[in-house]
C-alpha positions, -999 to 999 in steps of 0.1 A, spaced: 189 51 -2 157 44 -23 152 8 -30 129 1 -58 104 -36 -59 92 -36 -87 77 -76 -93 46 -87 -116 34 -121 -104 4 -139 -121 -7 -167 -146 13 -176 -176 21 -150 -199 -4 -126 -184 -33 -140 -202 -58 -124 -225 -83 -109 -203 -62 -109 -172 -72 -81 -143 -40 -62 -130 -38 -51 -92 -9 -25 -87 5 -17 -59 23 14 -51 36 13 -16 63 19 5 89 0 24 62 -19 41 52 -31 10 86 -34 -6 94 -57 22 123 -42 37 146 -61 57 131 -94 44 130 -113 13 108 -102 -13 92 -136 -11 80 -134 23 65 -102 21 25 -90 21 20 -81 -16 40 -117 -25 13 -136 -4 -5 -115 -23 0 -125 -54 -5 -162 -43 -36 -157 -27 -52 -144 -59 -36 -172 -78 -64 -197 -68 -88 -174 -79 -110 -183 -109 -101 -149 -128 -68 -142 -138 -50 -120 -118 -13 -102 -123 1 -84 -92 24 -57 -98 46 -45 -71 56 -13 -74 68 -2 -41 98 19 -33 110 20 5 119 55 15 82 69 -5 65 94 2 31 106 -14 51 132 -32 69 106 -49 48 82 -54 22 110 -73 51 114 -99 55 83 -107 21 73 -105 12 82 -148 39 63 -158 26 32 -139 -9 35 -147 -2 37 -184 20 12 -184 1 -18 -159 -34 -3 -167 -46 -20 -130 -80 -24 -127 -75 -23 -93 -53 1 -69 -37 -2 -36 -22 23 -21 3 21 9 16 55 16 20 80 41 44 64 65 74 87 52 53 117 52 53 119 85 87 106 94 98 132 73 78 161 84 58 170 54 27 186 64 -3 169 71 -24 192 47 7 184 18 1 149 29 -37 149 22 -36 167 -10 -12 142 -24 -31 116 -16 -61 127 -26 -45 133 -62 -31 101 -62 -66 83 -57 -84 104 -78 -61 99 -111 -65 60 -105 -100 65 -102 -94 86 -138 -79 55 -154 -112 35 -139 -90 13 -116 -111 10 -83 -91 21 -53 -80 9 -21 -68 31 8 -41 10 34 -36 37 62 -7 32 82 0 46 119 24 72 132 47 58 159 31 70 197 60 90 206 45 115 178 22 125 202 -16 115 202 -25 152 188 -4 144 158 -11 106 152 -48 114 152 -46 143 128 -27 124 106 -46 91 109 -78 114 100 -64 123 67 -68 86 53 -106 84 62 -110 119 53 -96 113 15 -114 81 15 -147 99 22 -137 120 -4 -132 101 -35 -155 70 -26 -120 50 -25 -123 20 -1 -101 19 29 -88 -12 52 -78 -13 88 -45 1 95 -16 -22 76 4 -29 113 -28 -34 131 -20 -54 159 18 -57 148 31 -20 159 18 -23 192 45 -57 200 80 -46 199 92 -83 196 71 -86 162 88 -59 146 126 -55 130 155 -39 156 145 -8 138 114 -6 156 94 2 120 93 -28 97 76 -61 104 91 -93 111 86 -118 80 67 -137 104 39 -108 104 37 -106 69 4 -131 68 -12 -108 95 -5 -77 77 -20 -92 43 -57 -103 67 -55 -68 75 -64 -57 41 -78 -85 25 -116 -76 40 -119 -44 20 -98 -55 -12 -118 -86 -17 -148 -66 -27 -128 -49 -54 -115 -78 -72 
């Protein structure tokens, strides 16, 4: 079952000269298994809040994505939010799913390089496959974010679940979502390299 977050949190009324951040994720962003409150992109949202430039964060995760997905629905939300910046959390149900790696990096790629098109400045979160994928797989695919990254000039952060992943007691009973708890540690992980963009 697809679920769909879609959330637009910012000052009043979306002021006149107000930046847009968009996010197009997947369950980690969507926060699965936890209330939407509690999750990365809603810190988020309150982190930019105190900022002296007005900032609206659009959540436009859906858990279950994959790159595929995400790329067909990607004109529709650029035209509509017009972000100045991008953040893109994807790649997690690529692999879970089997797509291939080179599918993978082409979809990516695309989806960078038509936010870059709109002139929203990019930012790559990688995520990691689970270690039972083998280290030959987990380091091909880990390669493809840097890789498209290089690629387009798009910024890219530390892995999302950076020391999260590796502690099965942070982490739901599914073994692949986050406690709420690790929400604030996921957000530090990508604040470095989004900072700069905003």
């Amino acid at each position: 079952m697809l679920l769909v977050w879609l959330a637009i949190v910012g000052f009043p009324a979306c002021a006149s000269g107000s930046a847009t951040l968009l996010v197009l994720g997947d369950s980690l962003s969507a926060a699965y298994g936890i209330s939407p409150e509690s999750g990365w992109v809603a810190l988020l949202a309150r982190r930019l809040l105190i900022r002296p430039r007005p900032l609206t964060v659009v959540n436009a995760s859906v858990s279950g994505d994959t790159t595929r997905s995400a790329l067909a629905r990607l004109p529709d939300a650029l035209a509509r939010h017009r972000p100045e910046v991008v953040v893109v959390e994807l790649g997690g149900n690529d692999g879970l799913r089997g797509l291939s790696l080179e599918e993978f990096g082409r979809n990516l790629r695309e989806i960078v390089t038509r936010a870059q098109a709109s002139a929203a400045r990019v930012l790559i979160v990688p995520v990691r496959m689970p270690p039972n994928y083998g280290p030959v797989y987990t380091d091909r695919f880990a390669a493809v974010f840097g890789d498209v990254a290089a690629a387009t000039g798009a910024a890219i952060s530390t892995p999302i679940l950076s020391g999260v992943a590796e502690n099965p007691e942070l982490m739901q009973d599914d073994g692949l979502h986050p406690r709420s708890s690790e929400q604030a540690r996921m957000l530090d992980n990508v604040w470095p390299a989004l900072e700069p963009l905003l």
